[in-house]
DRENDORO-587707 format. One line per field, with one value per atom (N, C-alpha, C): residue number from 1; residue in three letters; atom name; z, x, y. Coordinates in Angstrom, 2 decimals. Each point is the difference from the previous one (the first is absolute). Layout:
# residues N
n: (NUM; ...)
res: (ALA; ...)
atom: (CA; ...)
Z: (Z; ...)
X: (X; ...)
Y: (Y; ...)
END
This chain:
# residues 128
n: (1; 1; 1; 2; 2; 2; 3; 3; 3; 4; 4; 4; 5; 5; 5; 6; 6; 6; 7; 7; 7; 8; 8; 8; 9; 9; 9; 10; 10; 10; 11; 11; 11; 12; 12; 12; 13; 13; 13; 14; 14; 14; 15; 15; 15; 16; 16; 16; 17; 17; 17; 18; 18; 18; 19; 19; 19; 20; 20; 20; 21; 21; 21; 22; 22; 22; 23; 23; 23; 24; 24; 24; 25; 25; 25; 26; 26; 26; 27; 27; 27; 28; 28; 28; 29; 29; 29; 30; 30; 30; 31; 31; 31; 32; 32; 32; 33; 33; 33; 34; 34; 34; 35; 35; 35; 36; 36; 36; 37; 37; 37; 38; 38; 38; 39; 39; 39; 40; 40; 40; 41; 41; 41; 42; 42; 42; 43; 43; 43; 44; 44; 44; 45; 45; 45; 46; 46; 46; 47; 47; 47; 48; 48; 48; 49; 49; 49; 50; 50; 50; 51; 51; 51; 52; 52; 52; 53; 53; 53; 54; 54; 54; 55; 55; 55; 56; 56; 56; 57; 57; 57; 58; 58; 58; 59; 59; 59; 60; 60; 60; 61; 61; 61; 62; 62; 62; 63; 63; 63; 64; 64; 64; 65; 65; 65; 66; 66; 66; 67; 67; 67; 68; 68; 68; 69; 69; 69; 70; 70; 70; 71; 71; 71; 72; 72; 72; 73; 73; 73; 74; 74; 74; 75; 75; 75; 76; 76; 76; 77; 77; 77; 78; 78; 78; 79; 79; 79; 80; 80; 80; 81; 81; 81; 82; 82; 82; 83; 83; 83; 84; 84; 84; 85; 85; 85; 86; 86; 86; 87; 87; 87; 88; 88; 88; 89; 89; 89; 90; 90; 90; 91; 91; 91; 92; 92; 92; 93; 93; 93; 94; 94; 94; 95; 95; 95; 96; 96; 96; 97; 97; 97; 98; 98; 98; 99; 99; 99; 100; 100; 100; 101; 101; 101; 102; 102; 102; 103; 103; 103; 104; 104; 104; 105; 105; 105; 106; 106; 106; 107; 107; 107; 108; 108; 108; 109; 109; 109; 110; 110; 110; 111; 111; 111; 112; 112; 112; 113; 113; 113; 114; 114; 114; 115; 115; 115; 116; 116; 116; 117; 117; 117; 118; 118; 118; 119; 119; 119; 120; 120; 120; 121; 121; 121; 122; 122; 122; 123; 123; 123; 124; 124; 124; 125; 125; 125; 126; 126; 126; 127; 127; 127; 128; 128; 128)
res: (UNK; UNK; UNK; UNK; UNK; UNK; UNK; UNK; UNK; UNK; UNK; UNK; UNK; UNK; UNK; UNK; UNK; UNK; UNK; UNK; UNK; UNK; UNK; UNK; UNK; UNK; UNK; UNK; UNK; UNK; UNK; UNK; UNK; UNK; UNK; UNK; UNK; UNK; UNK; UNK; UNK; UNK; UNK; UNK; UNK; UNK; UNK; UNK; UNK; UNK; UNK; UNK; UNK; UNK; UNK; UNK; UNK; UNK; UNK; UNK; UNK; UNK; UNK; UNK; UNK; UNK; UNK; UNK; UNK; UNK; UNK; UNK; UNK; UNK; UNK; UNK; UNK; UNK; UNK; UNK; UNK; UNK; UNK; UNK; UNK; UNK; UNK; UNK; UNK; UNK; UNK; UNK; UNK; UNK; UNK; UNK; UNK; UNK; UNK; UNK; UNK; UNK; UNK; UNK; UNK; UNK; UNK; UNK; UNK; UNK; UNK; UNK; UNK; UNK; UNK; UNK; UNK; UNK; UNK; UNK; UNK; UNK; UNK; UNK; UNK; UNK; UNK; UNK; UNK; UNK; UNK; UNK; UNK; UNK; UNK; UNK; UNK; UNK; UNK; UNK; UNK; UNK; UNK; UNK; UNK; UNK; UNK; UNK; UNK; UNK; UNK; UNK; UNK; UNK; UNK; UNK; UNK; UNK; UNK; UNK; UNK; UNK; UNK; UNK; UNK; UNK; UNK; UNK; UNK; UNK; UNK; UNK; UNK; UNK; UNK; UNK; UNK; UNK; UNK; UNK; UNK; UNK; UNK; UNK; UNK; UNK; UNK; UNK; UNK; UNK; UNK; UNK; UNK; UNK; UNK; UNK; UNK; UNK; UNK; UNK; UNK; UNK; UNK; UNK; UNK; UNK; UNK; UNK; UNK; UNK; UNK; UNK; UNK; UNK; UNK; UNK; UNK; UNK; UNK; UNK; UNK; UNK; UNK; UNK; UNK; UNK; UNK; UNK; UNK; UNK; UNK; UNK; UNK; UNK; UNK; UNK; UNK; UNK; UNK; UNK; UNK; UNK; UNK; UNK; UNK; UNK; UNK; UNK; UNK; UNK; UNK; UNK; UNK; UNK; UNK; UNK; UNK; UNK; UNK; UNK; UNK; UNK; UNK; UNK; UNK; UNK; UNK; UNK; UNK; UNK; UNK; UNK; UNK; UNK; UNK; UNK; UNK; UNK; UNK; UNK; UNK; UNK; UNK; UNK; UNK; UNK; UNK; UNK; UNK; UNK; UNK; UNK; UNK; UNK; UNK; UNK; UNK; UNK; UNK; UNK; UNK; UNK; UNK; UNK; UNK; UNK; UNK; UNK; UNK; UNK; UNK; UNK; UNK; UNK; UNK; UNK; UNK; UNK; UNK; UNK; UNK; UNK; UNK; UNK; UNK; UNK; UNK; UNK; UNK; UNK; UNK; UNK; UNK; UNK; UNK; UNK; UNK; UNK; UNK; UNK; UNK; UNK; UNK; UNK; UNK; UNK; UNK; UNK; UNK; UNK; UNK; UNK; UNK; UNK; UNK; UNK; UNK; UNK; UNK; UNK; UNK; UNK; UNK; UNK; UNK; UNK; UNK; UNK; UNK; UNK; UNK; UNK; UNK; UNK; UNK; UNK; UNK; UNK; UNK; UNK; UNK; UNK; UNK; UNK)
atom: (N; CA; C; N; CA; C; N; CA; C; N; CA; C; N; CA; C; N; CA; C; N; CA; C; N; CA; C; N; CA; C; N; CA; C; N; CA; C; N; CA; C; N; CA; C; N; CA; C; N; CA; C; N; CA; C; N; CA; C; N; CA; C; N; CA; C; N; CA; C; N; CA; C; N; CA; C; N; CA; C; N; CA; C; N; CA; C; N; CA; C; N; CA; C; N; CA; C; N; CA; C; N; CA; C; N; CA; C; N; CA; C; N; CA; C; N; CA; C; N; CA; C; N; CA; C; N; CA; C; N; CA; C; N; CA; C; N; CA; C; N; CA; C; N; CA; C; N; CA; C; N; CA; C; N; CA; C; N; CA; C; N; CA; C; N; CA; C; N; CA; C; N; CA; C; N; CA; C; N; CA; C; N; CA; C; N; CA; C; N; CA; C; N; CA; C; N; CA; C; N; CA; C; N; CA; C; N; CA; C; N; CA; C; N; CA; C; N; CA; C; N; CA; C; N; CA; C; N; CA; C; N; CA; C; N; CA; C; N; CA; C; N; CA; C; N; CA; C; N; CA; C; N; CA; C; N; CA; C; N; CA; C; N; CA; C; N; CA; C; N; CA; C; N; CA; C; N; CA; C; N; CA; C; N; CA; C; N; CA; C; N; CA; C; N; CA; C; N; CA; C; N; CA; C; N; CA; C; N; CA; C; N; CA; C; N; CA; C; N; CA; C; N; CA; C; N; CA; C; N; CA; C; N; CA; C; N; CA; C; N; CA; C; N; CA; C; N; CA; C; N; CA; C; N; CA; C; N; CA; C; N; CA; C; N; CA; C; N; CA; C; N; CA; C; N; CA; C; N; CA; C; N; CA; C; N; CA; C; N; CA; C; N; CA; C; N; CA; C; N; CA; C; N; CA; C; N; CA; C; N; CA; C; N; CA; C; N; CA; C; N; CA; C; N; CA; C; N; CA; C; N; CA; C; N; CA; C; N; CA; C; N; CA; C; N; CA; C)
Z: (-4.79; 1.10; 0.89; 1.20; 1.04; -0.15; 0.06; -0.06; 1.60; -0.34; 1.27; 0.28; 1.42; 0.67; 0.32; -0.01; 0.55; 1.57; 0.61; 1.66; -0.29; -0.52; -0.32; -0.48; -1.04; -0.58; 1.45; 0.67; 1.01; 1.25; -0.07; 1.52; -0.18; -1.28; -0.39; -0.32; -0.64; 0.42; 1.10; 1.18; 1.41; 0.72; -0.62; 1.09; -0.23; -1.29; 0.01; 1.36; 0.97; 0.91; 0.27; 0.03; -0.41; 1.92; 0.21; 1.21; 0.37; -0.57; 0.09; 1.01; 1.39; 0.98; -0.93; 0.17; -0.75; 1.11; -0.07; -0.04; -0.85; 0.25; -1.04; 0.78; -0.54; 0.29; -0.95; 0.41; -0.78; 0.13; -1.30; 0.35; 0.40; -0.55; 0.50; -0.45; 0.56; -0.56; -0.50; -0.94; -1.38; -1.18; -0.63; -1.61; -0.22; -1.00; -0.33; -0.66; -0.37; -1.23; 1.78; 0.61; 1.41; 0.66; 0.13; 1.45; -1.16; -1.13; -1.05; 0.12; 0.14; 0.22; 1.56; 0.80; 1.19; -0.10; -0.79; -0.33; -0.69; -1.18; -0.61; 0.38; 1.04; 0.52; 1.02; 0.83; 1.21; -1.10; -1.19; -0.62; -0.25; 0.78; -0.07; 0.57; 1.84; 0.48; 1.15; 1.16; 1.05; 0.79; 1.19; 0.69; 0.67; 0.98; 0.74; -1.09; -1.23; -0.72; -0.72; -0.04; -0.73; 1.55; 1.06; 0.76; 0.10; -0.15; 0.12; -1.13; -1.00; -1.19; 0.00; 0.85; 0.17; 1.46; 0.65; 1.10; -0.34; -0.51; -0.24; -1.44; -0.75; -1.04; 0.79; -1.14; 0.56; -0.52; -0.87; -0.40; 0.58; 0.32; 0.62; 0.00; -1.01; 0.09; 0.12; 0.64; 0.17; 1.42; 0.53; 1.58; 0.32; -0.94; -0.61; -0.33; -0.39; -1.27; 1.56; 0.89; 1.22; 0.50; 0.92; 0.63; -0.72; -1.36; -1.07; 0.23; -0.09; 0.33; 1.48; 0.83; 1.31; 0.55; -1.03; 0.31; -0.76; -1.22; -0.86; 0.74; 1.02; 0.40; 1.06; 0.50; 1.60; -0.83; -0.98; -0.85; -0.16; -0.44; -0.60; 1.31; 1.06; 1.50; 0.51; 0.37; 0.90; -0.87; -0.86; -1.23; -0.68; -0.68; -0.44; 0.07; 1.69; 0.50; -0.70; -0.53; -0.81; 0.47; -0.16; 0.73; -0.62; 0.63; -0.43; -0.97; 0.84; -0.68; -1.13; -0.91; -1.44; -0.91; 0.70; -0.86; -1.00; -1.10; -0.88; -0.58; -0.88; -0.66; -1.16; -0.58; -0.92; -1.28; 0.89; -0.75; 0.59; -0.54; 0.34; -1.06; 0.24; -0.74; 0.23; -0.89; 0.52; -1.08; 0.54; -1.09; 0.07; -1.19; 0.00; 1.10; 0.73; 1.05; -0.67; 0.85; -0.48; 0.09; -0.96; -0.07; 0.57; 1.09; 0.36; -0.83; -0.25; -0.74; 0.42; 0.27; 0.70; -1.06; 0.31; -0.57; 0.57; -0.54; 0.02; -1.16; 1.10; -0.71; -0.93; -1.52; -0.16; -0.48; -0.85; -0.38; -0.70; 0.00; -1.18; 0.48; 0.90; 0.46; -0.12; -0.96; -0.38; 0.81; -0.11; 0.98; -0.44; 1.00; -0.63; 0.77; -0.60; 0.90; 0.27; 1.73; 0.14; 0.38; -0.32; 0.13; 0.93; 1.11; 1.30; -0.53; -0.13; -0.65; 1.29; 0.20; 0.74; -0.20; 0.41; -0.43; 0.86; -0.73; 0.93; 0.04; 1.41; -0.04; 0.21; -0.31; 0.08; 0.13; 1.08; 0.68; 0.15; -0.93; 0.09; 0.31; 1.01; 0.35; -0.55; 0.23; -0.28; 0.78; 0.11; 0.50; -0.77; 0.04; -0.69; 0.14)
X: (-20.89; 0.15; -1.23; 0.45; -1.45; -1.24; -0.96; -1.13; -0.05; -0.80; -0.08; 0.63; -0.21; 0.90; 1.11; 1.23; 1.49; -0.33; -0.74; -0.02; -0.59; -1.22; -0.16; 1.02; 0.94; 1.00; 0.91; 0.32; 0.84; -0.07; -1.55; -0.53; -0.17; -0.41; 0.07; 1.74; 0.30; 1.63; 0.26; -0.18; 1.10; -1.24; -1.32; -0.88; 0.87; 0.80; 0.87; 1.50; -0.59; 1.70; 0.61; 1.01; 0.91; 0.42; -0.75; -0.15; 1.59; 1.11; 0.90; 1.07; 0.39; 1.06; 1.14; 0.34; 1.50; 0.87; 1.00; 1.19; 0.33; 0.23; 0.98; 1.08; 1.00; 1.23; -0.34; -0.02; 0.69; 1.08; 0.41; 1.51; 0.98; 0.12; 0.96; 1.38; 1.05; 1.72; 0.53; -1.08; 0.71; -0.44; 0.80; -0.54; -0.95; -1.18; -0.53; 0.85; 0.73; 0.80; 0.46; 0.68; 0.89; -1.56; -0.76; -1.39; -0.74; 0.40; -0.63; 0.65; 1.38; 0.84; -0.53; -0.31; -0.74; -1.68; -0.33; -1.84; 0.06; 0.62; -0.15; 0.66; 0.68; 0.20; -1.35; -0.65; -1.09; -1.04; -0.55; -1.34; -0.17; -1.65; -0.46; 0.19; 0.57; 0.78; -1.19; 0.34; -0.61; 0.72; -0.76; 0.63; 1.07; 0.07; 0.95; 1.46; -0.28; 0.70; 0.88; -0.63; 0.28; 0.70; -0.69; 0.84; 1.56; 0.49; 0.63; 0.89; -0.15; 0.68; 0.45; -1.16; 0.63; 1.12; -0.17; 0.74; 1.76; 0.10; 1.04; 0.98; -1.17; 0.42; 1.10; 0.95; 1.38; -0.68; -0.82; -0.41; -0.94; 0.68; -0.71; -1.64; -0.73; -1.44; -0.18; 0.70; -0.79; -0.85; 0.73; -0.20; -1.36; -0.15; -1.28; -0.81; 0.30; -1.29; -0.64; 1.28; -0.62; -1.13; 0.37; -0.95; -1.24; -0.07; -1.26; -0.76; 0.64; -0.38; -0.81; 0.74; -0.47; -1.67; 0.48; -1.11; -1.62; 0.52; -1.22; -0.57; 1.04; -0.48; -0.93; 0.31; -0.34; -1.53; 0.02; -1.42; -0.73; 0.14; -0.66; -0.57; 0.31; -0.20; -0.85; 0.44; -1.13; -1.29; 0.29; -0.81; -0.73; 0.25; -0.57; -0.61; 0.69; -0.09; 0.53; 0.82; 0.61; 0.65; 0.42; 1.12; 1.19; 0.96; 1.30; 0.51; -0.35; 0.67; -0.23; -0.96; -0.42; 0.33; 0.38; 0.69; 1.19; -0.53; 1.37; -0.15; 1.63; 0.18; -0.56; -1.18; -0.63; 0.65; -0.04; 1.08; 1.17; 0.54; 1.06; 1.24; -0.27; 0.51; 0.60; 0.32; 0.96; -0.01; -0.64; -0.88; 1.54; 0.22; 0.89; -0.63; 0.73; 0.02; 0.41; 0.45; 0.10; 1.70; 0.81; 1.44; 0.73; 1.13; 0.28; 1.52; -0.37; 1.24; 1.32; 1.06; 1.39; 0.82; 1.05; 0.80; 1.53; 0.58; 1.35; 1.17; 0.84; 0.64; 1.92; 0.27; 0.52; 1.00; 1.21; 1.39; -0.73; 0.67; 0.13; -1.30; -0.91; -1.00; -1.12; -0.25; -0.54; -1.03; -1.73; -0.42; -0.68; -0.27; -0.40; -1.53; -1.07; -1.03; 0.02; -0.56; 0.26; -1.89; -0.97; -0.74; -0.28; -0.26; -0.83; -1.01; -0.79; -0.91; -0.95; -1.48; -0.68; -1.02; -0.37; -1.49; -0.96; -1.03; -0.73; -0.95; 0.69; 0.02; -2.01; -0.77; -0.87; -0.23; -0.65; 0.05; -1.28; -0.25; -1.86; 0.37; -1.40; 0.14; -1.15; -0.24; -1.32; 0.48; -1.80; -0.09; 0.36; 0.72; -0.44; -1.20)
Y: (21.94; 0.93; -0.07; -0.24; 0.53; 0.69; 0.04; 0.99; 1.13; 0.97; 0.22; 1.21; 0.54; 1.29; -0.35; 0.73; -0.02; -1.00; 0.85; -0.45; -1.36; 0.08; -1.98; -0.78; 0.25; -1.13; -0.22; 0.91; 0.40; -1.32; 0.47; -0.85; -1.27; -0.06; -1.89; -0.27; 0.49; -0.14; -0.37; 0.84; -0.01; -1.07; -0.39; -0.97; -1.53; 0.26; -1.51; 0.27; -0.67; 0.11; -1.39; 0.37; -1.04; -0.13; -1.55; 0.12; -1.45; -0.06; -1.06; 0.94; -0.63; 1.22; 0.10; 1.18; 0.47; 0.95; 0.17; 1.26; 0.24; 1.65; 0.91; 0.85; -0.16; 1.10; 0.67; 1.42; 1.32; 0.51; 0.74; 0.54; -0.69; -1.42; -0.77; 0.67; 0.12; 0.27; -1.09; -0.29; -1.25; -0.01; -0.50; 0.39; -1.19; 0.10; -0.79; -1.73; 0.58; -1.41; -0.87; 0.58; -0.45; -0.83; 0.40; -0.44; -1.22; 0.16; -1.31; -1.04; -0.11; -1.10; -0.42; 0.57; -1.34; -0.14; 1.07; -0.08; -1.07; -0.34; -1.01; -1.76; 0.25; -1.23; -0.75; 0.94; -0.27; 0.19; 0.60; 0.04; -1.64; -0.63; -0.90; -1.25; 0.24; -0.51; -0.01; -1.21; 0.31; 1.08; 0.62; 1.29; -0.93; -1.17; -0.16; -0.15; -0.50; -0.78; 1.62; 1.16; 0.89; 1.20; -0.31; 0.68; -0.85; -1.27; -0.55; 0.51; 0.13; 0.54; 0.86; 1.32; 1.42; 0.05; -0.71; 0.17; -0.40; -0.60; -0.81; 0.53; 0.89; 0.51; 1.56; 0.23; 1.12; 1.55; 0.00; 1.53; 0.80; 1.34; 0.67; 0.34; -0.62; 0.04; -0.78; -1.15; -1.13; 0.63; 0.49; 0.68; 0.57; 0.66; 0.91; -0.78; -0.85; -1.35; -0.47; -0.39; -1.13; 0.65; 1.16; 0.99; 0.38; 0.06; -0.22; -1.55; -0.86; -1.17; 0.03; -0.25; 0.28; 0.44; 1.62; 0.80; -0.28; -0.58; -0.58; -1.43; -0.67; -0.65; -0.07; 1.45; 0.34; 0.43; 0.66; 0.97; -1.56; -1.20; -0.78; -0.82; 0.00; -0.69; 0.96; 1.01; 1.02; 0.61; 0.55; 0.63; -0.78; -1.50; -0.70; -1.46; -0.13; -1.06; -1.56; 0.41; -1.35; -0.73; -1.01; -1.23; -0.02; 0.51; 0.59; -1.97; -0.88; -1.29; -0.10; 0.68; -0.38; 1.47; 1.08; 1.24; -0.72; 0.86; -0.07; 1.47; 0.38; 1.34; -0.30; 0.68; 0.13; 0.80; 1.26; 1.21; 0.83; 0.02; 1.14; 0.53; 1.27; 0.60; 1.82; 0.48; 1.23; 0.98; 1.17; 1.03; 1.20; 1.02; 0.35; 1.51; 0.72; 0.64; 2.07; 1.23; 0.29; 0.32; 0.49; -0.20; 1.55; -0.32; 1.19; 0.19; 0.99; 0.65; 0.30; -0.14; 0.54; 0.64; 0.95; -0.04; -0.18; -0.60; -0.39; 0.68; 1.19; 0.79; -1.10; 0.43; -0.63; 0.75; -0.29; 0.64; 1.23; 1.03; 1.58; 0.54; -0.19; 0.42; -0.27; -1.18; -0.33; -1.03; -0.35; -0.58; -0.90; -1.71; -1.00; -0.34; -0.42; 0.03; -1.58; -0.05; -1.56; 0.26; -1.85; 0.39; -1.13; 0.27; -0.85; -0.31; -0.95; -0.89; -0.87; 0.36; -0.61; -0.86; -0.84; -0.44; -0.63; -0.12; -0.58; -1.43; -0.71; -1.71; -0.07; -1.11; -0.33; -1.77; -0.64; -1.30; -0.43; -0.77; -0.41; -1.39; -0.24; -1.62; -0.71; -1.02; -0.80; -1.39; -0.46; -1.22; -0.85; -1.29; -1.52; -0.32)
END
């Protein structure tokens, strides 16, 4: 374990930053298992080669994935000055969100809960 005050472990903690451009969606309206089936096709791909995948792909997060793409790309050009030709997807992945509850009334009065399921997408890039 660390030595030291709370606020010291803290500050040497957060002095490590993780300086690689990313996007995040929050609150996406998809379930985690659904946004893995195109996370895991583009993880470790070049960006043009992985926007190509998402564009062309039929599921509704692919839609969501692109505009993540995009935007990590736009963060890694202005913010970090990088050369978009040598980006690739490092990481990506899809954290579980929080779940909204419905109910759906059924025979004899009885009631069924349906549960809307969200999460949240994350898009790290890196250089070659």
């Amino acid at each position: 374990m660390a030595k030291g005050h709370r606020s010291q472990i803290k500050a040497e903690r957060n002095a490590v930053m993780d300086t690689r451009p990313s996007a995040k969606l929050s609150y996406a309206r998809v379930s985690v298992q659904k946004a893995c089936f195109v996370l895991d096709a583009i993880r470790g791909k070049d960006v043009e080669e992985a926007l190509a995948i998402v564009r062309y792909n039929p599921r509704y997060v692919s839609k969501l994935v692109e505009k993540l793409i995009r935007s990590a790309i736009a963060n890694a050009e202005n913010n970090n000055g990088m050369d978009i030709n040598n980006l690739y997807i490092e990481e990506c992945y899809a954290n579980k969100g929080p779940t909204m509850k419905r109910v759906r009334p059924r025979a004899q009065g009885r009631a069924y809960r349906i549960e809307k399921r969200t999460s949240h997408i994350t898009v790290v890039l890196n250089e070659r």
